[in-house]
BALUM-434593 format. One record per residue (C-alpha): x, y, z. Coordinates in steps of 0.1 Angstrom, whole numbers, padded with zeros to 4 digits, always signed. Layout:
% residues N
XYZ
...
//
This chain:
% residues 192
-0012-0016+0269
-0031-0007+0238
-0035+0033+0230
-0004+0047+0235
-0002+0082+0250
-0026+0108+0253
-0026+0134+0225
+0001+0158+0225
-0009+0195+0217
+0003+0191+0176
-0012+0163+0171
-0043+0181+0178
-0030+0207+0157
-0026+0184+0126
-0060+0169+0131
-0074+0201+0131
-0049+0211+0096
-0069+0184+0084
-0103+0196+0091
-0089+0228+0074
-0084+0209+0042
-0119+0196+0044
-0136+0236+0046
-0107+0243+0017
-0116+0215-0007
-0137+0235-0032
-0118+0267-0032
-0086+0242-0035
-0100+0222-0064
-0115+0250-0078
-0077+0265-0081
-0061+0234-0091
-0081+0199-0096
-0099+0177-0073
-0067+0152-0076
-0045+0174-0065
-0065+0185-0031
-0068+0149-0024
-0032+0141-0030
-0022+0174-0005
-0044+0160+0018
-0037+0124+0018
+0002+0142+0024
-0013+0157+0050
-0026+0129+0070
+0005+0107+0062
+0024+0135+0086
-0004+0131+0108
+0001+0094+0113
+0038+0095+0117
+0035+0122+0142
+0011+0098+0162
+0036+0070+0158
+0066+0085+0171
+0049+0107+0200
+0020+0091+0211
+0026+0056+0206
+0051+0034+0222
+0066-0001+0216
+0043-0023+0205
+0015+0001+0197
+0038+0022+0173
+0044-0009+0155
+0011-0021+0151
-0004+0014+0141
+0027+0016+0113
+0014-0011+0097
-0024+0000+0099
-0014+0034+0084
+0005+0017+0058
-0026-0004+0049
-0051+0025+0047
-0028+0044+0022
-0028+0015-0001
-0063+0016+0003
-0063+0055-0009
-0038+0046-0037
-0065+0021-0051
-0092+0042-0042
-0079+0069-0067
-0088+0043-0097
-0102+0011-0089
-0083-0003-0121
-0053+0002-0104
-0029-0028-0090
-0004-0019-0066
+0026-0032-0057
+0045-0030-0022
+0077-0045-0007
+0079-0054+0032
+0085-0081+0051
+0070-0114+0055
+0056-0105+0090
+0040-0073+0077
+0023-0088+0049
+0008-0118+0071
-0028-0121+0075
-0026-0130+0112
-0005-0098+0122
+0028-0094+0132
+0026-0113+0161
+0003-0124+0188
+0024-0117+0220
+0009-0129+0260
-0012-0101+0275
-0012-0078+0241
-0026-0098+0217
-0023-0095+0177
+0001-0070+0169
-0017-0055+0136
+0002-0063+0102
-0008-0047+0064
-0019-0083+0055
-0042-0087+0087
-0052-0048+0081
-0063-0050+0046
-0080-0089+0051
-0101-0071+0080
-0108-0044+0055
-0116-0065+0028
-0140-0086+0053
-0161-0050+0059
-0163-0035+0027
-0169-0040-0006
-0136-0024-0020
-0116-0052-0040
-0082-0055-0015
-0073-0089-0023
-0035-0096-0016
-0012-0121-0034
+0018-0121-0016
+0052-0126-0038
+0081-0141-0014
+0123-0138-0022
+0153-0159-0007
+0185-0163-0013
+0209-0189-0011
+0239-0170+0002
+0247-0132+0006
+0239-0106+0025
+0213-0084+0039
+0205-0054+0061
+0173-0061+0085
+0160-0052+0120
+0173-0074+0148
+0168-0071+0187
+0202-0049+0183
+0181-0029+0156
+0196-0023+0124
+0222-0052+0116
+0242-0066+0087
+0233-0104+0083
+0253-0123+0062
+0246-0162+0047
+0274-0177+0041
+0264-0216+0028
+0234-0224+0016
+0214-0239+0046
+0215-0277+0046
+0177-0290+0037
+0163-0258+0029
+0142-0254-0008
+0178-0229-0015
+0194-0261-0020
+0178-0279-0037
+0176-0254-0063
+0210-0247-0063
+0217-0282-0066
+0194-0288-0094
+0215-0256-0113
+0193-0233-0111
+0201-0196-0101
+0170-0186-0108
+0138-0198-0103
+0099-0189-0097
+0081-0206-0068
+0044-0211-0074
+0024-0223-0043
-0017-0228-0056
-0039-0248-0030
-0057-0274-0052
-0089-0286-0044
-0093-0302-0006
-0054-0296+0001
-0045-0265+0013
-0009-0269+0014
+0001-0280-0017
+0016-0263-0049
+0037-0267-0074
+0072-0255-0087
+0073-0237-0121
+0108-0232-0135
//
Protein backbone atom coordinates (compact mmCIF):
# COMPACT_ATOMS: atom_id res chain seq x y z
CA UNK A 1 0.00 0.00 0.00
CA UNK A 2 0.99 3.53 -0.40
CA UNK A 3 2.75 5.33 2.82
CA UNK A 4 5.23 3.16 3.91
CA UNK A 5 5.84 2.79 7.59
CA UNK A 6 5.07 4.92 10.39
CA UNK A 7 7.80 7.40 11.46
CA UNK A 8 10.62 6.05 13.18
CA UNK A 9 11.91 8.12 16.22
CA UNK A 10 15.07 9.82 13.93
CA UNK A 11 13.16 10.58 11.34
CA UNK A 12 11.46 12.77 13.66
CA UNK A 13 14.69 13.84 14.85
CA UNK A 14 15.87 15.05 11.39
CA UNK A 15 12.61 16.75 10.71
CA UNK A 16 13.03 18.56 13.69
CA UNK A 17 17.22 19.32 12.71
CA UNK A 18 15.45 20.86 9.95
CA UNK A 19 13.22 23.13 11.72
CA UNK A 20 16.54 24.00 13.68
CA UNK A 21 17.99 25.31 10.45
CA UNK A 22 14.95 27.39 9.83
CA UNK A 23 15.32 29.36 13.73
CA UNK A 24 19.31 29.40 12.61
CA UNK A 25 19.04 30.99 9.23
CA UNK A 26 19.88 34.57 10.12
CA UNK A 27 22.54 33.93 12.72
CA UNK A 28 23.81 31.24 9.97
CA UNK A 29 23.85 33.72 7.03
CA UNK A 30 24.79 36.34 9.12
CA UNK A 31 28.25 34.15 9.78
CA UNK A 32 28.68 32.91 6.38
CA UNK A 33 26.16 33.89 3.32
CA UNK A 34 22.66 33.10 2.69
CA UNK A 35 24.00 30.41 -0.12
CA UNK A 36 25.74 28.70 2.09
CA UNK A 37 22.76 28.16 4.79
CA UNK A 38 20.66 27.12 2.01
CA UNK A 39 23.19 24.70 0.60
CA UNK A 40 23.68 23.07 4.48
CA UNK A 41 20.20 22.86 4.58
CA UNK A 42 19.21 21.52 1.37
CA UNK A 43 22.24 18.69 2.70
CA UNK A 44 20.29 18.44 5.41
CA UNK A 45 16.99 17.43 3.96
CA UNK A 46 18.75 15.17 1.30
CA UNK A 47 19.78 12.90 4.61
CA UNK A 48 16.33 13.42 5.60
CA UNK A 49 14.88 11.83 2.48
CA UNK A 50 17.20 8.94 2.32
CA UNK A 51 16.54 8.11 5.81
CA UNK A 52 12.72 8.04 4.94
CA UNK A 53 13.57 5.81 1.92
CA UNK A 54 15.43 3.13 3.53
CA UNK A 55 13.34 2.98 6.97
CA UNK A 56 10.09 4.02 6.42
CA UNK A 57 9.39 3.03 3.03
CA UNK A 58 9.20 -0.35 1.48
CA UNK A 59 9.22 -1.81 -2.03
CA UNK A 60 7.39 0.02 -4.21
CA UNK A 61 6.93 3.21 -2.10
CA UNK A 62 10.82 3.55 -1.67
CA UNK A 63 11.03 3.62 -5.28
CA UNK A 64 8.57 6.01 -6.06
CA UNK A 65 9.50 8.49 -3.25
CA UNK A 66 13.47 8.18 -4.70
CA UNK A 67 12.42 9.47 -7.65
CA UNK A 68 10.18 12.30 -6.15
CA UNK A 69 13.18 13.39 -4.01
CA UNK A 70 15.39 13.35 -6.86
CA UNK A 71 12.91 15.62 -8.77
CA UNK A 72 12.54 18.32 -5.93
CA UNK A 73 16.31 18.72 -5.67
CA UNK A 74 16.54 19.54 -9.32
CA UNK A 75 13.97 21.82 -8.59
CA UNK A 76 16.28 23.46 -5.66
CA UNK A 77 19.34 23.28 -8.02
CA UNK A 78 17.25 25.61 -10.56
CA UNK A 79 15.75 27.45 -7.97
CA UNK A 80 19.29 28.75 -6.83
CA UNK A 81 19.39 30.74 -10.43
CA UNK A 82 16.65 30.53 -12.66
CA UNK A 83 19.32 30.89 -15.62
CA UNK A 84 20.55 27.78 -14.73
CA UNK A 85 20.16 24.38 -17.06
CA UNK A 86 20.77 21.25 -15.50
CA UNK A 87 21.76 18.27 -16.64
CA UNK A 88 21.06 14.60 -15.11
CA UNK A 89 21.66 10.97 -16.18
CA UNK A 90 19.08 8.10 -15.26
CA UNK A 91 17.21 5.76 -16.81
CA UNK A 92 14.66 5.76 -19.35
CA UNK A 93 11.91 4.77 -16.81
CA UNK A 94 12.91 7.52 -14.41
CA UNK A 95 12.86 10.19 -16.77
CA UNK A 96 9.30 9.12 -18.25
CA UNK A 97 6.49 11.43 -17.85
CA UNK A 98 3.95 8.56 -17.05
CA UNK A 99 6.12 7.22 -14.03
CA UNK A 100 7.92 4.25 -13.65
CA UNK A 101 5.29 2.07 -13.97
CA UNK A 102 1.64 1.68 -13.47
CA UNK A 103 1.38 -1.73 -11.59
CA UNK A 104 -2.54 -3.61 -10.64
CA UNK A 105 -3.80 -2.44 -7.29
CA UNK A 106 -0.80 0.41 -6.81
CA UNK A 107 -1.06 2.50 -9.45
CA UNK A 108 1.70 4.97 -11.06
CA UNK A 109 4.82 4.39 -9.49
CA UNK A 110 6.21 8.15 -9.44
CA UNK A 111 9.19 8.86 -11.94
CA UNK A 112 11.49 12.44 -12.07
CA UNK A 113 9.87 12.92 -15.50
CA UNK A 114 6.16 12.41 -14.16
CA UNK A 115 7.37 14.45 -10.87
CA UNK A 116 8.76 17.46 -12.50
CA UNK A 117 5.66 17.44 -15.47
CA UNK A 118 3.20 17.44 -12.36
CA UNK A 119 5.31 20.20 -10.96
CA UNK A 120 5.60 22.09 -13.95
CA UNK A 121 1.50 21.66 -14.40
CA UNK A 122 1.23 23.65 -10.67
CA UNK A 123 3.62 26.20 -10.77
CA UNK A 124 4.99 28.70 -12.60
CA UNK A 125 8.73 27.64 -12.28
CA UNK A 126 10.25 26.82 -15.84
CA UNK A 127 10.89 22.75 -15.43
CA UNK A 128 10.62 21.84 -18.94
CA UNK A 129 12.54 18.42 -19.65
CA UNK A 130 14.16 17.35 -23.04
CA UNK A 131 15.12 14.05 -22.59
CA UNK A 132 18.58 12.90 -24.38
CA UNK A 133 18.47 8.89 -24.98
CA UNK A 134 21.95 6.49 -25.60
CA UNK A 135 22.28 2.83 -27.12
CA UNK A 136 24.64 0.88 -28.14
CA UNK A 137 25.16 -1.63 -30.72
CA UNK A 138 27.12 -4.18 -28.78
CA UNK A 139 29.02 -4.09 -25.38
CA UNK A 140 28.32 -4.18 -22.08
CA UNK A 141 26.65 -2.70 -19.22
CA UNK A 142 25.92 -2.86 -15.40
CA UNK A 143 22.01 -2.30 -14.64
CA UNK A 144 19.39 -3.49 -12.02
CA UNK A 145 17.71 -6.69 -12.88
CA UNK A 146 15.08 -8.92 -10.81
CA UNK A 147 18.54 -10.54 -9.45
CA UNK A 148 19.59 -6.80 -8.68
CA UNK A 149 22.82 -5.63 -9.79
CA UNK A 150 23.81 -7.66 -12.99
CA UNK A 151 26.46 -7.57 -15.78
CA UNK A 152 24.49 -7.47 -19.26
CA UNK A 153 26.38 -8.04 -22.14
CA UNK A 154 25.23 -7.40 -26.17
CA UNK A 155 26.88 -9.40 -28.09
CA UNK A 156 25.45 -8.74 -32.01
CA UNK A 157 23.81 -6.01 -32.93
CA UNK A 158 20.00 -6.89 -32.64
CA UNK A 159 18.53 -7.79 -36.01
CA UNK A 160 15.96 -4.80 -37.05
CA UNK A 161 16.77 -2.52 -34.38
CA UNK A 162 17.71 1.47 -35.44
CA UNK A 163 21.61 -0.02 -34.08
CA UNK A 164 21.76 -1.66 -37.23
CA UNK A 165 20.96 0.18 -39.43
CA UNK A 166 23.35 2.62 -38.39
CA UNK A 167 26.04 0.37 -38.16
CA UNK A 168 25.22 -0.76 -41.51
CA UNK A 169 25.14 2.58 -42.98
CA UNK A 170 28.99 3.04 -41.29
CA UNK A 171 28.30 5.09 -38.90
CA UNK A 172 29.80 4.71 -35.25
CA UNK A 173 28.46 7.63 -34.33
CA UNK A 174 25.44 9.33 -34.78
CA UNK A 175 22.81 11.90 -33.16
CA UNK A 176 19.08 10.93 -33.19
CA UNK A 177 16.82 13.87 -33.44
CA UNK A 178 13.08 12.99 -32.84
CA UNK A 179 10.80 16.64 -33.37
CA UNK A 180 7.00 16.08 -33.69
CA UNK A 181 5.94 18.21 -36.71
CA UNK A 182 2.84 19.69 -37.05
CA UNK A 183 -0.40 17.11 -36.69
CA UNK A 184 2.06 14.05 -36.34
CA UNK A 185 3.24 13.26 -33.14
CA UNK A 186 5.45 10.59 -33.90
CA UNK A 187 7.58 11.55 -36.42
CA UNK A 188 11.28 13.00 -36.54
CA UNK A 189 13.98 13.08 -38.33
CA UNK A 190 17.68 11.71 -38.25
CA UNK A 191 20.60 14.25 -38.23
CA UNK A 192 24.00 12.79 -38.89
Amino acid sequence: GRGGTAPTQEGTDLAGLLTIFDELREDWSGATSAAEWARARRCTQVVQQFWIQQRERAGLDQMGWRDRCMADTARWILAQDPARKLVFSAHNGHVSRDGLAFVEGYGRIESIGHALAEDAANSSEDLSLVVIGCALARGGFRAYGAGGLSAFTLAETPAGSIERELEAAGLVNALLHHAPEPGCPHSGRLLL
